[in-house]
C-alpha positions, 0 to 999 in steps of 0.5 A, a space after each residue: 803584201 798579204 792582200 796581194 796574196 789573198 787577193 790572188 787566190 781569192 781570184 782563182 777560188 771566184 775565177 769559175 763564177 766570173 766566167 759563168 755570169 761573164 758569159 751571159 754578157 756575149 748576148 747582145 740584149 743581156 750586155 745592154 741592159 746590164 750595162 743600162 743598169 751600170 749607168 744608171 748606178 753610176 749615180 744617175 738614178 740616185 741623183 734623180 732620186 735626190 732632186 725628187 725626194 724635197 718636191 715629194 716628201 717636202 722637209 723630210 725629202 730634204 732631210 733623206 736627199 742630205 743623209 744620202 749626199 752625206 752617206 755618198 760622200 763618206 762610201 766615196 772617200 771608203 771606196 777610194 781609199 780601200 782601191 788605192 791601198 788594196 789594188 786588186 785588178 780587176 777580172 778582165 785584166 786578172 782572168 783569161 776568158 773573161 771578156 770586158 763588157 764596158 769600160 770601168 771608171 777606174 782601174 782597180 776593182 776592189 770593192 765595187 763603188 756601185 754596189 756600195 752606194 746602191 745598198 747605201 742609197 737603198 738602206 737610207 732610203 727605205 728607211 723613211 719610204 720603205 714603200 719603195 722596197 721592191 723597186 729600190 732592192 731590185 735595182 740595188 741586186 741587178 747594180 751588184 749583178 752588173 758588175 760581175 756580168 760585165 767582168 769589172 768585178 768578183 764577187 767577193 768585191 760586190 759583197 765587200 762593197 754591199 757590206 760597206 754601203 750597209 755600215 756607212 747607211 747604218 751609221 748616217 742613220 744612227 748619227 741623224 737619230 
């Protein structure tokens, strides 16, 4: 299979940077807080933000909450499928030294899910609200850094998965123009 063979070297080429921000997680404080991150980006913040967005911006929040239920749906049937024919295993699994810092939602790694719906919940959002640029991009990056810190992904899945969310995003929004 050629994705198993890319995939291979692919993790010995990243094998260095994983360990580098794996190590990071052996501090009880920096464990916490990313894996703090990694809830929320399990969907808790942006569910939040979907209840929120009607009771602040009335019809228009309505209309954001629908392109982001929209968008979160198509980026979970994109990731799904993308992991189950690419099965790329996950760092932990596939490196010595790298050290499982939280459990993982499933087993395959390639491409990160959370990294895909935070840029995709971000782009959709800061489309209409880009006041909340600052807070929303911060999550979204320290989202992405989560997942190599914690040792559930390579690099190179954060940024397959930020490229992912950004298409899907960009296409919910050319569908809803």
């Amino acid at each position: 299979m050629m994705s198993g063979t890319w995939f291979i070297r692919a993790d010995q080429a990243e094998r260095s940077l994983c360990l580098l921000a794996n190590s990071a997680a052996r501090r009880r404080f920096v464990r916490g807080f990313f894996r703090g991150v990694s809830r929320l980006g399990d969907g808790v913040l942006w569910y939040c933000l979907m209840v929120v967005l009607p009771l602040w911006q009335g019809e228009a929040g309505l209309a954001l909450t629908l392109r982001m239920a929209v968008g979160g749906g198509l980026g979970l049937l994109a990731y799904k499928q993308l992991k189950r024919r690419l099965v790329r295993e996950r760092p932990f699994i596939g490196l010595i030294g790298i050290e499982c810092a939280m459990p993982p939602l499933d087993r395959y790694s390639f491409p990160s899910g959370h990294t895909l719906h935070a840029v995709l919940f971000t782009t959709l959002v800061l489309a209409a609200l880009p006041v909340l640029t600052p807070w929303l991009v911060s999550f979204a990056m320290l989202v992405a850094a989560s997942r190599v810190i914690l040792g559930l992904h390579y690099p190179t899945d954060v940024l397959a998965g930020a490229a992912l969310g950004y298409g899907i995003a960009q296409g919910v929004l050319l569908a809803a123009s």
